[in-house]
C-alpha positions in Angstrom: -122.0 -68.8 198.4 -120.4 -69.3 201.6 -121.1 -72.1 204.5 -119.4 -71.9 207.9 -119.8 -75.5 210.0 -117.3 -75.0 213.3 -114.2 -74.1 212.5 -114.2 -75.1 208.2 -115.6 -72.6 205.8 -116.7 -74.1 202.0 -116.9 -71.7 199.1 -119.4 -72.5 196.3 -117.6 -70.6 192.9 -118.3 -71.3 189.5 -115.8 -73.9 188.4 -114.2 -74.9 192.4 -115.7 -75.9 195.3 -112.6 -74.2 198.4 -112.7 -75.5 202.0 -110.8 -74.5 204.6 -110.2 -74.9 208.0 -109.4 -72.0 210.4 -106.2 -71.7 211.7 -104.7 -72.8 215.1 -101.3 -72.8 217.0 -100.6 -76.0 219.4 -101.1 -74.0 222.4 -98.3 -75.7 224.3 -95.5 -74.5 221.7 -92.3 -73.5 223.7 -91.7 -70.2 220.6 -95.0 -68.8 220.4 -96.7 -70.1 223.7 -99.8 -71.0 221.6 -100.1 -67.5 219.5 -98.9 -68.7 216.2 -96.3 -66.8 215.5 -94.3 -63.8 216.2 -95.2 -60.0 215.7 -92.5 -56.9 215.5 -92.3 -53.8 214.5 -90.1 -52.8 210.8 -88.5 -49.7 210.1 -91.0 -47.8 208.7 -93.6 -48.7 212.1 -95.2 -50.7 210.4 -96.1 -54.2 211.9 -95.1 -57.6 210.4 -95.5 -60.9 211.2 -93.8 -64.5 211.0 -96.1 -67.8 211.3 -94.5 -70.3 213.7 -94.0 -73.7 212.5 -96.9 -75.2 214.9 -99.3 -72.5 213.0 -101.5 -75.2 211.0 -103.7 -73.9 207.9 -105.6 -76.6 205.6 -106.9 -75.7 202.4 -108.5 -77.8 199.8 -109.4 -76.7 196.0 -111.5 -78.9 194.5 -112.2 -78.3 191.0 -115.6 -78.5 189.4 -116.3 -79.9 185.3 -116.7 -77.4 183.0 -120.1 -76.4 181.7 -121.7 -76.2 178.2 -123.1 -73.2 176.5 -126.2 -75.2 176.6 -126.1 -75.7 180.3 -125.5 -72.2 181.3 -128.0 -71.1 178.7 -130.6 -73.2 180.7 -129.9 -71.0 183.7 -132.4 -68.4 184.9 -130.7 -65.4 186.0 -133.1 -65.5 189.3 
């Protein structure tokens, strides 16, 4: 189960709870003038890609208690 609220996204799994915020550069950075990061071509033409350090990513896990036999039991599948 997924919930989007702006720019943070929660993630219902079984035994964690993930939330995360979407990424963003500080547009005013004087290395990647607010693109988070730097993009080139490799050897093989392939693209790659290198984060700048004003690229900010949060991410919280927060883990859930672990259930019983008899709790998951108690479940309907619907």
């Amino acid at each position: 189960m997924d919930i989007r609220l702006g720019r943070w996204q929660v993630e219902y799994h079984q035994r964690a709870i993930h939330i995360t915020r979407e990424p963003q550069a500080n547009p005013k950075c004087p290395d990647c003038q607010g693109k988070g990061g730097h993009g080139y071509i490799t050897e093989g033409g392939d693209g790659d890609w290198d984060y700048c350090h004003c690229f900010d990513f949060i991410a919280w896990r927060l883990p859930l208690w672990r259930r019983s036999a008899r709790q998951l039991a108690d479940r309907t599948p619907f």
